[in-house]
C-alpha positions in Angstrom: 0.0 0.0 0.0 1.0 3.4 -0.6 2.9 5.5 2.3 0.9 8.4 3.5 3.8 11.1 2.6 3.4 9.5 -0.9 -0.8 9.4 -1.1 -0.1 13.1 0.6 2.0 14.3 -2.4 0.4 12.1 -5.0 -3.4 14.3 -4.2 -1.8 17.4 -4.1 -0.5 16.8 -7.8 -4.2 15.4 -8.1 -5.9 18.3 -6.7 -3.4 20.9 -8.8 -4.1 19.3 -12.0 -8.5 18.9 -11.5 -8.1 22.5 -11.0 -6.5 23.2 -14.0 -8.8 21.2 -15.5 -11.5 23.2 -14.6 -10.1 26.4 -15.7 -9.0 24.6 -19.1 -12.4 23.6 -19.8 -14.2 27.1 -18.9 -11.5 28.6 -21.8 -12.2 25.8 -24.2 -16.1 26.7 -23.6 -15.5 30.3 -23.9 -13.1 30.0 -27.0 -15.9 27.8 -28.9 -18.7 30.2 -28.0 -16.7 33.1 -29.3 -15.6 31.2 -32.3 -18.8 29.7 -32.9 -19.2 31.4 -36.2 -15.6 30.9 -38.1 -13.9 28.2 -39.7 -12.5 27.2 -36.3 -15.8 26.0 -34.1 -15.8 22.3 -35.3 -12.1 22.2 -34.3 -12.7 23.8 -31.0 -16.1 21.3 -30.1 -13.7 18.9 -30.8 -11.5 20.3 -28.6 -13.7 21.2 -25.8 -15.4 17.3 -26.0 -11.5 16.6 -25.7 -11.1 18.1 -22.6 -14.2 16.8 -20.9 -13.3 13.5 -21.7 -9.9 13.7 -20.4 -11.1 15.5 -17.2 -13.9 13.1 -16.2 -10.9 10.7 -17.0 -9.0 12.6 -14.2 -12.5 12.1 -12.2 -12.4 8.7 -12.5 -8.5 8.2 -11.4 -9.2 10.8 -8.5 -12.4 8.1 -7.7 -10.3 5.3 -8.0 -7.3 7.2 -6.0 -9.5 7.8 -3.2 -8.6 11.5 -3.7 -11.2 13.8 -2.7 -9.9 17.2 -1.9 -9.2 20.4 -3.9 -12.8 21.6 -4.4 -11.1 25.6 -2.8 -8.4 25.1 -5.3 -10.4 24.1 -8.5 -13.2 27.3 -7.4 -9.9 29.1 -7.4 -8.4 28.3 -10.4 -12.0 29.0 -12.4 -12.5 32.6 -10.6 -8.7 33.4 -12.0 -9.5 32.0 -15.3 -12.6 34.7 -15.7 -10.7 37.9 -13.4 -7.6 37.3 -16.6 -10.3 37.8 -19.2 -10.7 41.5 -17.4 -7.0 42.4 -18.8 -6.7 44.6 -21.4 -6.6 43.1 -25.1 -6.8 46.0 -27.5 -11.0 46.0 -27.3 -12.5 47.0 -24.0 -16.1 45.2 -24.5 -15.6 42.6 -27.1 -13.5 39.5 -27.8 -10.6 40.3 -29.6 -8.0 39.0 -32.4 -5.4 39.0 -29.3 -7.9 37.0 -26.9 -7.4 33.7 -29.7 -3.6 34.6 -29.5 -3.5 34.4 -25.2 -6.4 31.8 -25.5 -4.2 29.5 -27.4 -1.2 29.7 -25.7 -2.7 29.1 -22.3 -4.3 26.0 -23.4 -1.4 24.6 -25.3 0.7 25.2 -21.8 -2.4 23.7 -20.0 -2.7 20.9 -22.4 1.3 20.2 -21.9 0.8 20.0 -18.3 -1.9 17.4 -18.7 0.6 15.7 -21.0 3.1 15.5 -18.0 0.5 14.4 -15.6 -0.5 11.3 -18.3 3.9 10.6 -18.2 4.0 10.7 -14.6 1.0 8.5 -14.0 2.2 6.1 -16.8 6.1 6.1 -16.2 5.4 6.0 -11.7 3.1 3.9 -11.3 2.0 5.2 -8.1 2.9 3.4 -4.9 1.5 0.6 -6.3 -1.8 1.2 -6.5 -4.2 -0.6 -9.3 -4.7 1.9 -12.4 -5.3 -1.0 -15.1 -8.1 0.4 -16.9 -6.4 3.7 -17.8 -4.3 4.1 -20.8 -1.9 6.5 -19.9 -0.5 6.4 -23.1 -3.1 6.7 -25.5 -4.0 9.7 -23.1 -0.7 11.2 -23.5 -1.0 10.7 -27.3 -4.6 12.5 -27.6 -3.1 15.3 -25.6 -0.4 15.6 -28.7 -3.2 16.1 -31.0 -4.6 18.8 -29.0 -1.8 20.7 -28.8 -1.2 20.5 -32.7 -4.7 21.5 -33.1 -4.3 24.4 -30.9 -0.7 25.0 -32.9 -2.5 25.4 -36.1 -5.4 28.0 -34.5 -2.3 29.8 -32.5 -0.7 30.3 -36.2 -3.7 31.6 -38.1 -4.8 34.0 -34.8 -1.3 35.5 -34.3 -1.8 36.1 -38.3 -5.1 38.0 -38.0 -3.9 39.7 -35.0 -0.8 40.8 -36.2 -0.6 41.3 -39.9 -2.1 43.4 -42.6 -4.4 42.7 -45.4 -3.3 42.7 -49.0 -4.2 46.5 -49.0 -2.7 47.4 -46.0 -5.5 47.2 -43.7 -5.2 45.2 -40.6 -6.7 41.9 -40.3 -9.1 41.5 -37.8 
């Protein structure tokens, strides 16, 4: 069985990552809904759908894990989430060519952490403790495809947002 210090640190990493989680999945929401109308919105409910999956995976392993803590943490982690969309991106009121630019990166550095936590999981093992049923591997491998997905978007927003039309006009 697992040693407490071990379980201790093992629901910490649990509890840091289901709040991340959460805050990935309330940007994937928000990135589809203010997307919804471009070429990008089956990619991104593709994306979003992604994420859900891979967090009521984390559900599941927390379930299994008997890890049960972290609810102040995840509430946390959403209630930053919404207070960074306050920053200023160029357009006071409405979404803006920069908020696909910031949206992007933040999930591809969310996504990469997820990654990690599918590595860790796989490669440790933990203390012995039955995970047959997840396939860390797969999971790391569908995380890869996110963040190629989200490569691609990141590419064509920083276009939009940062270049000019073939008349000189900025893109947006």
């Amino acid at each position: 069985m697992p040693h407490d210090d071990q379980m201790e640190l093992l629901s910490i990493y649990l509890d840091d990552h289901w709040a991340g989680a959460a805050a990935g999945a309330s940007v994937a929401k928000r990135m589809l809904r203010q997307n919804r109308n471009t070429r990008w919105a089956e990619d991104l409910a593709w994306l979003r759908e992604q994420i859900e999956s891979d967090r009521s995976t984390l559900s599941e392993l927390r379930k299994r894990l008997q890890v049960s803590g972290g609810k102040t943490k995840r509430r946390l982690a959403v209630a930053v989430e919404r207070i960074s969309r306050l920053k200023p991106n160029g357009r006071m009121v409405r979404y803006s060519p920069l908020s696909r630019v910031l949206e992007a990166e933040a999930m591809m550095s969310g996504i990469t952490g997820k990654q990690r936590l599918w590595a860790a999981l796989r490669h440790g093992q933990p203390m012995a403790v039955d995970l047959s049923g997840f396939d860390f591997e797969k999971l790391e491998r569908r995380a890869e495809e996110q963040i190629e997905m989200l490569r691609t978007f990141h590419h064509e927003a920083a276009a939009v947002a940062f270049s000019l039309d073939s008349k000189g006009v900025p893109r947006s």
